[in-house]
C-alpha positions as CSV (number, residue, x, y, z in Angstrom):
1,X,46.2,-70.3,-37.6
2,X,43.2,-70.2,-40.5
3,X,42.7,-67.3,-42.1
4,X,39.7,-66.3,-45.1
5,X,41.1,-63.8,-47.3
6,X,38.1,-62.2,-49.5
7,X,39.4,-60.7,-52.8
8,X,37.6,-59.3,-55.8
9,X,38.4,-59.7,-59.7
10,X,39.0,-55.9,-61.2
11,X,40.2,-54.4,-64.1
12,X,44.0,-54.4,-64.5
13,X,45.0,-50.0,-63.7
14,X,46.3,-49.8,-67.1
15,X,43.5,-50.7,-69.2
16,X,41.5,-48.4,-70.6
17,X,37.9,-48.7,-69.5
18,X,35.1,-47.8,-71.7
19,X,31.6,-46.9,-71.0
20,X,28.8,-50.2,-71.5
21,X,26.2,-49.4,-73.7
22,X,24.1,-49.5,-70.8
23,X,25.8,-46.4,-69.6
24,X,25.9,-48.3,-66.2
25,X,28.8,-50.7,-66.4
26,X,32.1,-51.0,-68.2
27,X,32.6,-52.8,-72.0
28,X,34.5,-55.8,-71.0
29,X,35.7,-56.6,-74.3
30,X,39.2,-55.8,-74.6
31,X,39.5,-55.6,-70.7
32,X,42.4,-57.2,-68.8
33,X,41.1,-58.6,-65.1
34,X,43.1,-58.7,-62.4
35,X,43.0,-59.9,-58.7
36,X,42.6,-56.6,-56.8
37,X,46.4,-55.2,-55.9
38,X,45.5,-54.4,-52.2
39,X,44.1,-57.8,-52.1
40,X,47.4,-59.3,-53.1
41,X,49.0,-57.7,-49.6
42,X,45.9,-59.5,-47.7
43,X,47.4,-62.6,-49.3
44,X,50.7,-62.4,-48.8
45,X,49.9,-61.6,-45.0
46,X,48.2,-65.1,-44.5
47,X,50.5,-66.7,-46.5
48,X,53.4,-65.5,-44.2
49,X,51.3,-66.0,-41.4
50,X,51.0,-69.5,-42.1
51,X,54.6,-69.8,-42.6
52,X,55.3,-68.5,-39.7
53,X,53.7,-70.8,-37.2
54,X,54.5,-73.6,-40.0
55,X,51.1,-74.9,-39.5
56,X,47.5,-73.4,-40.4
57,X,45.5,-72.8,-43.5
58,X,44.3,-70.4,-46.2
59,X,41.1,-69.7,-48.0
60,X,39.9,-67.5,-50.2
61,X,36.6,-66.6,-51.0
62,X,35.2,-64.2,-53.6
63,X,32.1,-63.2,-54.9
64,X,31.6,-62.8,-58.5
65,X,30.5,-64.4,-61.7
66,X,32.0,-67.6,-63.3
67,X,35.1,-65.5,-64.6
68,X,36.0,-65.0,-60.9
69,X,37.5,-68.2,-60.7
70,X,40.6,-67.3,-62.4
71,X,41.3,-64.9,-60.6
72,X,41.0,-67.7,-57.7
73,X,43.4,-69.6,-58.8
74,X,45.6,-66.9,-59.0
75,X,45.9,-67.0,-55.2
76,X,45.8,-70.9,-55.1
77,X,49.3,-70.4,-57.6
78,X,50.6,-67.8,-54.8
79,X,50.2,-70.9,-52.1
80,X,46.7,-70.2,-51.1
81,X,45.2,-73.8,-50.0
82,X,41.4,-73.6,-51.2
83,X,39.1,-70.9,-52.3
84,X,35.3,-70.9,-52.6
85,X,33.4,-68.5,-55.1
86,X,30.2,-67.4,-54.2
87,X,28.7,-67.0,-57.5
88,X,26.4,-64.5,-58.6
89,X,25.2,-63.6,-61.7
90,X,24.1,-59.7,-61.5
91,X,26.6,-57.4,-60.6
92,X,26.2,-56.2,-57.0
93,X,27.5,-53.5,-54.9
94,X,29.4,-53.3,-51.4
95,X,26.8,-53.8,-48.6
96,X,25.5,-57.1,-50.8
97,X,28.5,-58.3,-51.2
98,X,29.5,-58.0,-47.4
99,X,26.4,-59.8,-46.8
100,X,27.2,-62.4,-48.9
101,X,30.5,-62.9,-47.5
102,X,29.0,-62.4,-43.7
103,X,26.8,-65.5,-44.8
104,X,29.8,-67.4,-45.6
105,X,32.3,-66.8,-42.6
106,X,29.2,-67.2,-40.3
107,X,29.4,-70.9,-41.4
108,X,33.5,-71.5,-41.2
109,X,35.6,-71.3,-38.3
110,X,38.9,-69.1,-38.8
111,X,41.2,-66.6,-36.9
112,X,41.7,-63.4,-39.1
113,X,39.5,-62.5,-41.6
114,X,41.7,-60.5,-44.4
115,X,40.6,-57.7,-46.9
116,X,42.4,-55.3,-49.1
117,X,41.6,-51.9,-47.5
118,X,39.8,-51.0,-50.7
119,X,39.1,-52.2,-54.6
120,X,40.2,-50.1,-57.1
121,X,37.5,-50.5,-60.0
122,X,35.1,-48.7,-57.1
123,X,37.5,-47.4,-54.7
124,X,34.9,-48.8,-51.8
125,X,36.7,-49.1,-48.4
126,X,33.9,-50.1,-46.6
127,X,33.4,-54.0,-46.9
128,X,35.8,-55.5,-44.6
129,X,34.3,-53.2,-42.0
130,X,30.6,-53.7,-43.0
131,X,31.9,-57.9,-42.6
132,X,33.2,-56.6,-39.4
133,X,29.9,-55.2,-38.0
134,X,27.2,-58.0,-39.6
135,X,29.5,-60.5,-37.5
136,X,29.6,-58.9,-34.4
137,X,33.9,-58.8,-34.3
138,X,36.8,-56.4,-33.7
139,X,38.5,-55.1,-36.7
140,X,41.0,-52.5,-37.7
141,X,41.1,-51.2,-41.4
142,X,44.4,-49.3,-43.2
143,X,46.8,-51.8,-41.8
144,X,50.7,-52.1,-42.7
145,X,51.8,-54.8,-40.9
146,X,50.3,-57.0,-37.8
147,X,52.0,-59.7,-35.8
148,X,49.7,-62.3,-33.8
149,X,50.7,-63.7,-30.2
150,X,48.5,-65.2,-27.3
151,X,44.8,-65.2,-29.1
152,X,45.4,-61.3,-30.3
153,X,46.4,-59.5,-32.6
154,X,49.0,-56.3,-32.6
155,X,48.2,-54.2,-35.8
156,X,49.9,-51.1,-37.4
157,X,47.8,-48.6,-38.9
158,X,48.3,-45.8,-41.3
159,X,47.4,-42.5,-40.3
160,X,47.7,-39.3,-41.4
161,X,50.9,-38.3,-40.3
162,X,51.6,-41.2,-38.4
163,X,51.3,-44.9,-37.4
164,X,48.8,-46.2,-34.6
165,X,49.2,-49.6,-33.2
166,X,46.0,-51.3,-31.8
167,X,45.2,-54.5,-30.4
168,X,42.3,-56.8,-30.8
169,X,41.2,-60.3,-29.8
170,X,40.8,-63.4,-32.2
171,X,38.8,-63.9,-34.3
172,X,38.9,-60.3,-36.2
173,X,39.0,-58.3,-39.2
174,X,41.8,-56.6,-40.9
175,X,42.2,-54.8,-44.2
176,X,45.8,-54.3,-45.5
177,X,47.4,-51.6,-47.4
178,X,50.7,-51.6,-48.8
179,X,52.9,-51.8,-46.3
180,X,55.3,-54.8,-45.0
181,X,53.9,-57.7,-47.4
182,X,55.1,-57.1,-50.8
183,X,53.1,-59.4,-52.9
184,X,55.1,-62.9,-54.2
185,X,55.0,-63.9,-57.8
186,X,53.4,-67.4,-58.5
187,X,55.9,-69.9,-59.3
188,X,55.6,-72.4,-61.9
189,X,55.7,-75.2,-59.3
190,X,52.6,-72.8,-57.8
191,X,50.6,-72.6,-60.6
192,X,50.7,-76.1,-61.7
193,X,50.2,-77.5,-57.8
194,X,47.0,-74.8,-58.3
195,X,45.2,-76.7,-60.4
196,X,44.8,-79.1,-58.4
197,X,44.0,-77.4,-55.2
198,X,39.9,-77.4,-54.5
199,X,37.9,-74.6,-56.1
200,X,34.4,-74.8,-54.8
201,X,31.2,-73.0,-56.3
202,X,28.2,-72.1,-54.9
203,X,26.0,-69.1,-55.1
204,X,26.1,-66.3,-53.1
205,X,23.6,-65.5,-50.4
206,X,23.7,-61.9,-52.1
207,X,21.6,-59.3,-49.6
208,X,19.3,-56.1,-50.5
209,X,21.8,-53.7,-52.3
210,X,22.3,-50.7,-50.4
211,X,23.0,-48.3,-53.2
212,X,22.3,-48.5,-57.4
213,X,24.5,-47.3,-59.8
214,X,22.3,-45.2,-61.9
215,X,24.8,-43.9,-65.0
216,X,28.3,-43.8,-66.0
217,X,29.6,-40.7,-67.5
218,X,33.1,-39.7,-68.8
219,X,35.0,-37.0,-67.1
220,X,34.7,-33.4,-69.3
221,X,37.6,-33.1,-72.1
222,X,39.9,-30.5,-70.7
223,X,40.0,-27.2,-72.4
224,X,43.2,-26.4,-74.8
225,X,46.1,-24.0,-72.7
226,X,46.6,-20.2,-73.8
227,X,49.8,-18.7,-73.8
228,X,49.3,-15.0,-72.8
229,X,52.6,-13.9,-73.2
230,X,56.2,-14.1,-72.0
231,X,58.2,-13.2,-68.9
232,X,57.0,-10.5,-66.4
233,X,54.9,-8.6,-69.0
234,X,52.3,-11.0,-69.0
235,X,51.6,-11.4,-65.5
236,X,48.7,-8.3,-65.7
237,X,47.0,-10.0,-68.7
238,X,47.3,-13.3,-66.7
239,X,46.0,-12.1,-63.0
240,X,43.1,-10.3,-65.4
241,X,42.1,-13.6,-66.9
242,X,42.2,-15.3,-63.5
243,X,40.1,-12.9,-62.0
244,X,37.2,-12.5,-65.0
245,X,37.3,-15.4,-66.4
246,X,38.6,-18.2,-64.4
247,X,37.0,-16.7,-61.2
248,X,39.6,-18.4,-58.8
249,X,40.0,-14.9,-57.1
């Protein structure tokens, strides 16, 4: 079993993001990076896979600038076996980054291609499946849990209100939510076996973009709360300001 997991580096949830001066990107001074979170469950779910047949391999590939490599070897300390990182030095957006990825797998031979179901610096669910369709193979997005047996693969989707099972053929595409593979720290045995585990650079074979970002903009400051009184007796004065001023009714 070889599977290609494709993660992104991020900003960590809890850091506070400001504005570049640009007014297109973020001020990365200050800023904690982080290997995606729903890319950690795509990780874990080769990892196991791998364990599980006792045999196989694991590589990860990401496309990014030179700072991208760290967040490589975080996977390599989680017992990834290699990683590539397709190196570009402009920021690009989803469909260019598929590409570049497409490029890549088009080249290797593997049996599941893994994804987090979306990053969370652009909230973008769509480049596992955009991988998906430039390579011509099956793939099932949102997934919880998957088992493979006999060249396919049984997979577990979240839906709303319920869980749908599906079944593809090898090779394929998943992306993974959070689900059955809770994410395993790196162990100090890990992260010192990581360093030297092969990291390979090369640049990206980045595509036309499909979308620009044209401006960042912070959300408006939320008005100050009025009090307009106390118990039932303000529930007319209330209503009224619903009504004339809020307009909700």
């Amino acid at each position: 079993m070889k599977s290609i997991v494709c993660v992104k580096r991020v900003p960590d949830t809890e850091t506070r993001v400001r504005i570049g001066a640009d007014q297109a990107s973020i001020d990365p001074s200050g800023v904690k990076f982080v290997l995606n979170p729903y890319d950690e469950f795509a990780v874990e779910a080769a990892l196991r896979q791998k364990e599980a047949a006792g045999a196989g391999e694991v590589l990860v590939l990401s496309v990014g600038g030179t700072d991208s490599a760290e967040t490589l070897r975080t996977t390599l300390a989680m017992g990834a076996d290699a990683a590539v990182l397709l190196k570009t030095d402009t920021p690009v957006e989803g469909l260019a980054v598929a590409a570049a990825l497409a490029a890549e797998l088009k080249e290797r031979q593997f049996d599941l291609a893994l994804f987090g179901m979306k990053a969370v610096d652009d909230d973008l669910q769509a480049v596992g499946g955009m991988v998906a369709e430039l390579l011509d193979l099956p793939s099932a997005t949102v997934v919880t849990e998957f088992s493979v047996a006999h060249g396919k693969v049984t997979a577990r989707r979240e839906v709303e209100g319920g869980t749908e099972v599906v079944e593809l053929r090898l090779p394929c595409v998943l992306t993974l939510t959070k689900g059955a593979y809770e994410p395993r720290y790196a162990s100090l045995k890990g992260i010192m076996a990581a360093k030297k585990k092969p990291l390979e650079e090369k640049a990206a074979q980045v595509g036309d973009a499909g979308t620009r970002l044209q401006q960042l903009s912070y959300p408006p400051e939320r008005q100050a709360g009025r009090i307009v009184g106390q118990g039932p007796d303000a529930v007319p004065e209330l209503i009224r300001l619903l009504r004339e001023e809020a307009k909700v009714f």
